[in-house]
N, C-alpha and C positions, 0 to 999 in steps of 0.2 A: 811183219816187222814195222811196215808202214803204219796201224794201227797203235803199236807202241811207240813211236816215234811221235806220233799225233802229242797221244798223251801227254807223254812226258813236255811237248812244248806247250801244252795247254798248261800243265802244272807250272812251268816256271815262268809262264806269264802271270799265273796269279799269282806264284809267288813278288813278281817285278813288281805288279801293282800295288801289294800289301806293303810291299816296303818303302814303293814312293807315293805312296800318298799323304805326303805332307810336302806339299804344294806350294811355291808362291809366300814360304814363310807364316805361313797357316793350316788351318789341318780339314782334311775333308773325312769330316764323321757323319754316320747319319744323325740327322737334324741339327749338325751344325753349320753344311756347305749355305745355306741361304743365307739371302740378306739380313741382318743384326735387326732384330722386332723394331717397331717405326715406337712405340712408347719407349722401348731402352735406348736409342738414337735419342729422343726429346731430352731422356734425362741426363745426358751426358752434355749435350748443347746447351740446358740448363745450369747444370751443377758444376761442370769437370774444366776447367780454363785448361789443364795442362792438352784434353784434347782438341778444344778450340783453338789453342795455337799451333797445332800441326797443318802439315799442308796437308791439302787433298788423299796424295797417295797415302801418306803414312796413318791420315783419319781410318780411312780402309781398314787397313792393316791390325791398327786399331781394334778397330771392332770387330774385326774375327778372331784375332787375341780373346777378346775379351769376353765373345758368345760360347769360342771354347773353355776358357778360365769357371765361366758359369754352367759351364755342362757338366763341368767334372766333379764338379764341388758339389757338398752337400749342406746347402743353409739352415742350422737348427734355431728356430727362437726359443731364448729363454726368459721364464718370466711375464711374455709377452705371448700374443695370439699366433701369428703368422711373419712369416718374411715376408716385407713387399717389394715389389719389384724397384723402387727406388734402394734401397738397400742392399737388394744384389748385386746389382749396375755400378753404384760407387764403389761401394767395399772392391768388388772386382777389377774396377775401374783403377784402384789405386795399386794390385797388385801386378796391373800391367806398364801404370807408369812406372814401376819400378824396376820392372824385367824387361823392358823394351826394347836394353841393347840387348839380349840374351830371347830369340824370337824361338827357340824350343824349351825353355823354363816356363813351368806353368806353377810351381811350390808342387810337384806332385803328391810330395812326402804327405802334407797336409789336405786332408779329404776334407775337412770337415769344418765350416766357420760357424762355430756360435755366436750368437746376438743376443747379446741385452740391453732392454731402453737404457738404464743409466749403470753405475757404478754397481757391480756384485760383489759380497761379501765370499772370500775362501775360506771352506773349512779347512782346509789343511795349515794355512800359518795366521789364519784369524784375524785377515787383514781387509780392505775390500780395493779394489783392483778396478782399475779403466779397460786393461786388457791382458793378452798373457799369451806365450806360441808353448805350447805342449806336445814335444814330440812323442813322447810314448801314448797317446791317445792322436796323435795325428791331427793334433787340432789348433786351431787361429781361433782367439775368442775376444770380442771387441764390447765394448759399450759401445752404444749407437749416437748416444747425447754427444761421447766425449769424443768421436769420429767423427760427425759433423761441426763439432765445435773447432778442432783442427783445422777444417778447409775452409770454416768462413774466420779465423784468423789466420790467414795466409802466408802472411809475412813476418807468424811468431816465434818460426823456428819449432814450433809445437806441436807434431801432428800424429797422433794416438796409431791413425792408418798406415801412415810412412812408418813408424817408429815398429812395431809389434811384424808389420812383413820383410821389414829390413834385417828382425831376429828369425823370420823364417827364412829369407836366403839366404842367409849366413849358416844355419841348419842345412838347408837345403844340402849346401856345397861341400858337406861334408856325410851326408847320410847316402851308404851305398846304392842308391837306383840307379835307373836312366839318369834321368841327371846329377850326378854324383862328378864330382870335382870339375865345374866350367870356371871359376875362377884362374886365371893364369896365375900359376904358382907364383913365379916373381914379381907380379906388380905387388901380389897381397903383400908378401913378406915386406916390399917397399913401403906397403898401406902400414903394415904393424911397427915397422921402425919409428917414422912420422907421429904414428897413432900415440904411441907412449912415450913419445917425447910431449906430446900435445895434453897428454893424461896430468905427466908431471907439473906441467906448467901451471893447470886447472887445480891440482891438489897444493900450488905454492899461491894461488890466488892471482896469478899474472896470465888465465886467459884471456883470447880479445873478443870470444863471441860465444863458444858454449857455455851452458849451465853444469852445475859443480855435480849433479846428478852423472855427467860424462866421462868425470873421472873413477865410475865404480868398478869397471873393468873394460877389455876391448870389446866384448859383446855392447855393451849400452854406450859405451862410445862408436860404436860404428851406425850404430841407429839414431844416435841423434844428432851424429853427423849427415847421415841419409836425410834427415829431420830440415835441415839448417840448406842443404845440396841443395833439395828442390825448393824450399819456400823462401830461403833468401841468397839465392849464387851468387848474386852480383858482390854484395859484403862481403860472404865468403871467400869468392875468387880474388878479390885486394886485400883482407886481411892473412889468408893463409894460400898463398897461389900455388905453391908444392903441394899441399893436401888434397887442395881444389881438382889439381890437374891431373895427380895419380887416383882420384875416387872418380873423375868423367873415364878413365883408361879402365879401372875396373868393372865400374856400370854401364860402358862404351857409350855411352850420351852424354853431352853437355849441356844444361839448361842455358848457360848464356848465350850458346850461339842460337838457340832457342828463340831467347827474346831479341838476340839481335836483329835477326831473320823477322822476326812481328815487326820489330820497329819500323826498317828497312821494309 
């Protein structure tokens, strides 16, 4: 008996382990536990302001977020030769600033990001597209041009990166996996009251700060509100402070206190 005894606590240690090994708000997979590669570190200290302005600990954090986000994913180029590592780092880079308050949301739903240098042409409505989130193919699809073009106009409320992952969390939080429903039910509902009061305002010509694009539905208005959050809070937060304050409650981060904390 003492042999089966053995056993079975060998077994439910491994089971204990398999189930906590997600750690510290990060996740220990093989060749994910090491340090974040010293080139994807460069490009982030380079490229990324949202992670230049964190502190210390939460850079960390950071970049384990983000070395998982790139494990799991698969980058296809299209059009073009290869993905390069600067491209995997940002594109990934912007789907962590968006999920940051949420430290087990990875978009799992979506395996797959395609790249193209610039603008693709769809054959299905014969139009050509900056980017596009496809959940029956599981897939995030970006122009590269009009992604980078986003982050070096920062402050235009314009950003292809934010705007195209903000449709995949919103998918995200409704497609049955592991992470299936982490939105807290009543803030959203509070989000969608606000939201179409905000829509109507846009479709009467009397918004204060989004583009008339916002008023197509609550899908493209919640991304380019997402758009507007992180690239310009501060306007945001004095023009619409109820929007402002129930979207930091749903994305549990706030950039202002972000830049206050920089300033300070």
């Amino acid at each position: 008996m003492g042999a089966f005894y053995l056993f079975l606590l060998s077994c439910f240690i491994i089971l204990l382990f398999s189930l906590t090994g997600k750690v510290d708000m990060g996740f220990q997979v093989p060749g994910v536990s090491r340090p974040l590669k010293r080139n994807f570190k460069t490009i982030l200290k380079r490229h990324f302001p949202y992670y230049n302005d964190l502190g210390l600990p939460e850079q960390k954090l950071f970049e384990r977020r983000l070395q998982y986000f790139i494990h799991i994913k698969e980058f296809i180029p299209r059009n073009m030769g290869t993905v390069t590592a600067e491209m995997k780092v940002l594109i990934s880079a912007c789907a962590i600033q968006l999920t940051f308050g949420y430290p087990k949301i990875f978009l799992s739903h979506f395996k797959r990001i395609l790249i193209y240098p610039n603008n693709y042409y769809s054959t299905i409505n014969r139009v050509y597209h900056k980017g596009e989130v496809n959940p029956r193919f599981h897939a995030i699809v970006l122009s590269w041009k009009s992604f980078v073009q986003g982050y070096i106009e920062s402050d235009s409320g314009v950003n292809l990166g934010l705007h195209e992952m903000a449709h995949a969390l919103r998918l995200e939080n409704i497609i049955f996996n592991d992470e299936f429903d982490f939105f807290e039910p009543h803030i959203l509902e509070e989000w969608h009251g606000l939201a179409a009061m905000e829509i109507d305002r846009i479709k009467s010509g009397n918004s204060r700060m989004f583009r008339n694009y916002a008023s197509t539905d609550q899908d493209e208005f919640f991304a380019i509100a997402i758009e507007n959050f992180f690239e310009r809070p501060l306007v945001f937060k004095e023009l619409m402070p109820n929007l402002y304050y129930v979207l930091t409650k749903l994305l549990k981060q706030d950039p202002c206190k972000l830049i206050e904390e920089v300033i300070s």
